[in-house]
BAKEMI-285083 format. One line per field, with one value per residue (C-alpha): residue in three letters; z, y, x; residue number from 1. Coordinates in steps of 0.001 Angstrom, whole numbers. Example, Ala and Ser with C-alpha at 12.3 -4.5 7.8 and 13.67 -1.06 7.14 Angstrom:
BEGIN
resn = ALA  SER
Z = 7800  7140
Y = -4500  -1060
X = 12300  13670
resi = 1  2
END
This chain:
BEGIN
resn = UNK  UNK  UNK  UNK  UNK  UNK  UNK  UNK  UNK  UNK  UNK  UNK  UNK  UNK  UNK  UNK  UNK  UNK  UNK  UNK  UNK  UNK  UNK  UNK  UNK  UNK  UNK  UNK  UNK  UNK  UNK  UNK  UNK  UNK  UNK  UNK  UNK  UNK  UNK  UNK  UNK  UNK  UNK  UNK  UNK  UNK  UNK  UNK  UNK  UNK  UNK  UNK  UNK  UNK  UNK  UNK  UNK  UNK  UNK  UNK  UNK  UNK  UNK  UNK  UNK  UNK  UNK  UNK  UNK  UNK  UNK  UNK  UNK  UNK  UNK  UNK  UNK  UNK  UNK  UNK  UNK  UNK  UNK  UNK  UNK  UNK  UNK  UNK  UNK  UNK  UNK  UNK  UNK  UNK  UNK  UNK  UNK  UNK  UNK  UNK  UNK  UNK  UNK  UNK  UNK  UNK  UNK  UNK  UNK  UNK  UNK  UNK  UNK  UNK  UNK  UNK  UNK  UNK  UNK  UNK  UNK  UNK  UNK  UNK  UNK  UNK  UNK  UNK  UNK  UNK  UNK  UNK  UNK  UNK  UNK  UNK  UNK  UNK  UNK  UNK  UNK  UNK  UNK  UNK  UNK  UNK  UNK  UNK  UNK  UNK  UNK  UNK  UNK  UNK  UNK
Z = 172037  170048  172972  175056  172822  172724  176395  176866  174502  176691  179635  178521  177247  180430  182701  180371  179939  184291  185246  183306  184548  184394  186053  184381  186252  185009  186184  184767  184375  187552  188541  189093  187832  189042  192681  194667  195216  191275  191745  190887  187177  185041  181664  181382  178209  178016  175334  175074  172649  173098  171486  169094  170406  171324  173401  174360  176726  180012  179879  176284  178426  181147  179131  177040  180030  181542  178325  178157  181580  181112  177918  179556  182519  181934  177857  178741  182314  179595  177026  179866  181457  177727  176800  179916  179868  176353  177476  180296  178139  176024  178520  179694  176586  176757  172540  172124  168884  170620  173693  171321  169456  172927  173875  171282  171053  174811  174119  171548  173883  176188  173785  172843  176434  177452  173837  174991  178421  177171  173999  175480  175807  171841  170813  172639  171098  167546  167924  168817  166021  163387  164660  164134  166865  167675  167426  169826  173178  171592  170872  174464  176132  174326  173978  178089  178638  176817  177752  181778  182195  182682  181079  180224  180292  181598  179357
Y = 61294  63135  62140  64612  67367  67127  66636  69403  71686  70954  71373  74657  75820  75102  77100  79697  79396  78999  81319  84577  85016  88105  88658  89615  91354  91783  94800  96170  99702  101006  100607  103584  101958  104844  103553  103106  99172  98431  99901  96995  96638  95603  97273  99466  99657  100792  102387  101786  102961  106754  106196  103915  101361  102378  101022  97489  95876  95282  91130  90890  92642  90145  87194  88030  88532  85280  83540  84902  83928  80336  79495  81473  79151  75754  75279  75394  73314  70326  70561  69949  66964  65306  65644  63961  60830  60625  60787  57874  55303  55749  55360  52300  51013  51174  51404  54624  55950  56370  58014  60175  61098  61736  64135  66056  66301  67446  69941  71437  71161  72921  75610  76090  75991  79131  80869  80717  82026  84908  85679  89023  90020  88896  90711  93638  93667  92952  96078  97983  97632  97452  100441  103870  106106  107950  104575  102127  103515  103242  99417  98626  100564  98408  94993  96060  96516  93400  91272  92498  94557  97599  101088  100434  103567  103123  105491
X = 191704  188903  186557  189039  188510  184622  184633  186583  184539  181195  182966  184150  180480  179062  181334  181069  177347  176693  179275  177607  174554  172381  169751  166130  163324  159911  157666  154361  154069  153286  156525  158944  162606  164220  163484  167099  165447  165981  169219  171347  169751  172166  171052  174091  176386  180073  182571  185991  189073  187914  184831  186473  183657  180631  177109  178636  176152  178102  177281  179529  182217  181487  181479  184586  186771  185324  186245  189728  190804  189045  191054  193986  194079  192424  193972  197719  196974  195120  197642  200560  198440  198139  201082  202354  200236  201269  204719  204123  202354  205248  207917  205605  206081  209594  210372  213026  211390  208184  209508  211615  208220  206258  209048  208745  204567  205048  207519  205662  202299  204458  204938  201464  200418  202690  201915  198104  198781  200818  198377  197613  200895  201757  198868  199870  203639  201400  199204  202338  204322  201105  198907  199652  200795  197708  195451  197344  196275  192703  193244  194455  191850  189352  191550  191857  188429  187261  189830  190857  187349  189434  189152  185785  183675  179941  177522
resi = 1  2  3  4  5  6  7  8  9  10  11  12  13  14  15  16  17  18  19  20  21  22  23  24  25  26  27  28  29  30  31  32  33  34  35  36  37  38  39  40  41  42  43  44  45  46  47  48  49  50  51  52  53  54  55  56  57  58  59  60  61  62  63  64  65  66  67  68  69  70  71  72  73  74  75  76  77  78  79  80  81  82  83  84  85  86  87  88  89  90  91  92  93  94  95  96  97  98  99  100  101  102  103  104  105  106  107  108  109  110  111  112  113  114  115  116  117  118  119  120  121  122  123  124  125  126  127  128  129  130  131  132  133  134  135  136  137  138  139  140  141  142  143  144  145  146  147  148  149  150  151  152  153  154  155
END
């Protein structure tokens, strides 16, 4: 099972490494950047939370928001298949306690799988009832801008 889990974890660091990807030009000084042809430079930085966070190069945004929807999509989709070839070699096996014991793991992978999908939601029902009043549209703008690359304000 642990060779799963490391499988997984490269997996994982690969997609995220190959799918943000930034793109680095090299010029000597005579040059003009400003030129409409270097237009699609991506050097900019953004705030979020009203200032709360400030000069955040665009590629962390980038890669957070890829990271969130990986783990969002591909953790509770794993967790499901597990728990439901655990479940058939026990039924294949045919002994009643260990079918009893595979129901239950898959239940409870079940439950982790649709807590992990709807982490942004918890966290937003968190933030609601921790922050104050004047800070929680702050947090969502930047847990939003991180996490759903929206209200993000280019500097």
């Amino acid at each position: 099972m642990k060779k799963i889990y490391v499988l997984f974890a490269i997996i994982s660091l690969f997609v995220i490494q190959f799918g943000v990807r930034s793109v680095v030009y090299a010029a000597d000084e005579n040059v003009d950047l400003t030129d409409e042809s270097y237009s699609n430079l991506n050097t900019g930085k953004v705030s979020c939370g009203g200032g709360m966070v400030e000069h955040i190069p665009k590629s962390v945004v980038k890669t957070a928001n890829t990271a969130y929807k990986i783990i969002q999509v591909v953790v509770p989709i794993i967790l499901v298949v597990m728990g439901m070839i655990t479940l058939i070699k026990s039924i294949t096996a045919g002994k009643d306690d260990e079918i009893k014991k595979a129901q239950m793991a898959f239940v409870k992978k079940l439950i982790v799988g649709a807590l992990v999908f709807f982490v942004f939601v918890i966290v937003k029902l968190l933030i609601s009832v921790v922050a104050d009043a004047s800070d929680k549209g702050n947090i969502m703008k930047c847990a939003n801008c991180f996490l759903n690359n929206e209200d993000c304000v280019s500097e």
